[in-house]
C-alpha positions in Angstrom: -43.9 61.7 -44.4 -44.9 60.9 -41.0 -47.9 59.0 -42.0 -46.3 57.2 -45.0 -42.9 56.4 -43.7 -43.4 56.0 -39.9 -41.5 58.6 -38.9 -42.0 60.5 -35.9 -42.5 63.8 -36.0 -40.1 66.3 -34.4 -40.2 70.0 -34.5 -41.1 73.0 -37.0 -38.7 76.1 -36.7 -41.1 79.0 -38.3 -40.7 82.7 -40.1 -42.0 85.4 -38.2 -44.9 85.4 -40.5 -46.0 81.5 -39.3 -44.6 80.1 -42.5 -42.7 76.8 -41.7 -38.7 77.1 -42.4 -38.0 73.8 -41.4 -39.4 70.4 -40.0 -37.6 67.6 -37.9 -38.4 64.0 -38.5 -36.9 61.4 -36.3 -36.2 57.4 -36.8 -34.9 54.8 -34.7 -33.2 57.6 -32.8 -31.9 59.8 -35.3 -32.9 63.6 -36.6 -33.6 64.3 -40.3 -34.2 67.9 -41.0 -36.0 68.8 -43.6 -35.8 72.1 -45.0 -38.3 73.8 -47.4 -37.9 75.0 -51.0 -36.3 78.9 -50.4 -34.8 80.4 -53.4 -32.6 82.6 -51.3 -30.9 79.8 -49.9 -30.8 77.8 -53.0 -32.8 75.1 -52.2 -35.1 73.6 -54.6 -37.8 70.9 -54.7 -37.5 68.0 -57.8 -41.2 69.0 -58.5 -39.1 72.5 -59.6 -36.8 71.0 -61.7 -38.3 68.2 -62.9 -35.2 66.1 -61.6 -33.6 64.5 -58.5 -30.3 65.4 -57.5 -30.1 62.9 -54.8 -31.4 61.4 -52.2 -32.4 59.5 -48.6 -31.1 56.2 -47.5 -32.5 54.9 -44.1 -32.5 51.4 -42.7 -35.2 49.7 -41.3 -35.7 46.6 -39.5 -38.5 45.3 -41.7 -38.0 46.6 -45.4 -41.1 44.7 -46.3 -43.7 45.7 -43.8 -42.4 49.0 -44.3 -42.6 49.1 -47.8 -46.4 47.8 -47.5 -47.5 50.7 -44.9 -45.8 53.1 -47.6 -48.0 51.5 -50.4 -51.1 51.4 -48.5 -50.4 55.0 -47.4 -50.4 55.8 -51.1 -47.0 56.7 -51.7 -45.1 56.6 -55.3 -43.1 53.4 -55.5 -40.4 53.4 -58.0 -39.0 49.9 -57.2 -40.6 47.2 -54.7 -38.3 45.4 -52.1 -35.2 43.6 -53.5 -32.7 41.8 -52.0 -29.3 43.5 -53.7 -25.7 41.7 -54.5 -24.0 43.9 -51.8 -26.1 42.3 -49.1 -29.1 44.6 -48.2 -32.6 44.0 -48.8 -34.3 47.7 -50.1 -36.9 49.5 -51.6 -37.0 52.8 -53.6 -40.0 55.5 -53.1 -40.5 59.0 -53.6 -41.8 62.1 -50.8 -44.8 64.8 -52.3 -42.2 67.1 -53.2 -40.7 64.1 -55.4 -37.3 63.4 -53.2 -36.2 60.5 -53.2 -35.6 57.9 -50.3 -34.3 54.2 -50.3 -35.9 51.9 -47.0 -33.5 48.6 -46.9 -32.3 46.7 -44.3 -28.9 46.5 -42.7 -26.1 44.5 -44.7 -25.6 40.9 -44.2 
């Protein structure tokens, strides 16, 4: 995600065996956390379930150029850039583990 979204990456809290529990991403300033698939905490991965249950919204100066580093960086589009009736210019894509996120800009 750091590669396709331009995210910076932030840091991996691991099990004492070295497996990764969870990674910090950060944008613009703010954290995401993201957690891996552990059925003991109920937490589970769309590729799993074969569904979403929800997802990502972060905004971006440039939806566009954003959307076109994502593209180019290979990742699976489900909707290129619109500009939407409430004001906010976005795009829909999805993360390897199938998650998805919306990139838009900032309502006018």
């Amino acid at each position: 995600m750091v590669e396709i979204f331009g995210f910076e990456a932030g840091s991996l809290h691991h099990t004492e065996d070295g497996q990764v529990v969870h990674g910090e991403v950060h944008v613009d300033g703010a954290s995401i956390w993201l957690h891996r698939e552990t059925a003991d905490q109920g937490l589970a991965s769309p590729q799993s379930h074969q569904a979403g249950f929800g997802g990502l919204a972060v905004l971006v100066d440039d939806v566009d150029a954003h959307y076109e580093r994502a593209r180019a960086a290979g990742a699976v589009i489900d909707h290129v850039p619109q500009s939407q009736t409430y004001g906010r210019r976005e795009y829909g894509v999805q993360d390897r583990e199938g998650h998805r996120w919306w990139f838009g800009t900032a309502a006018v």
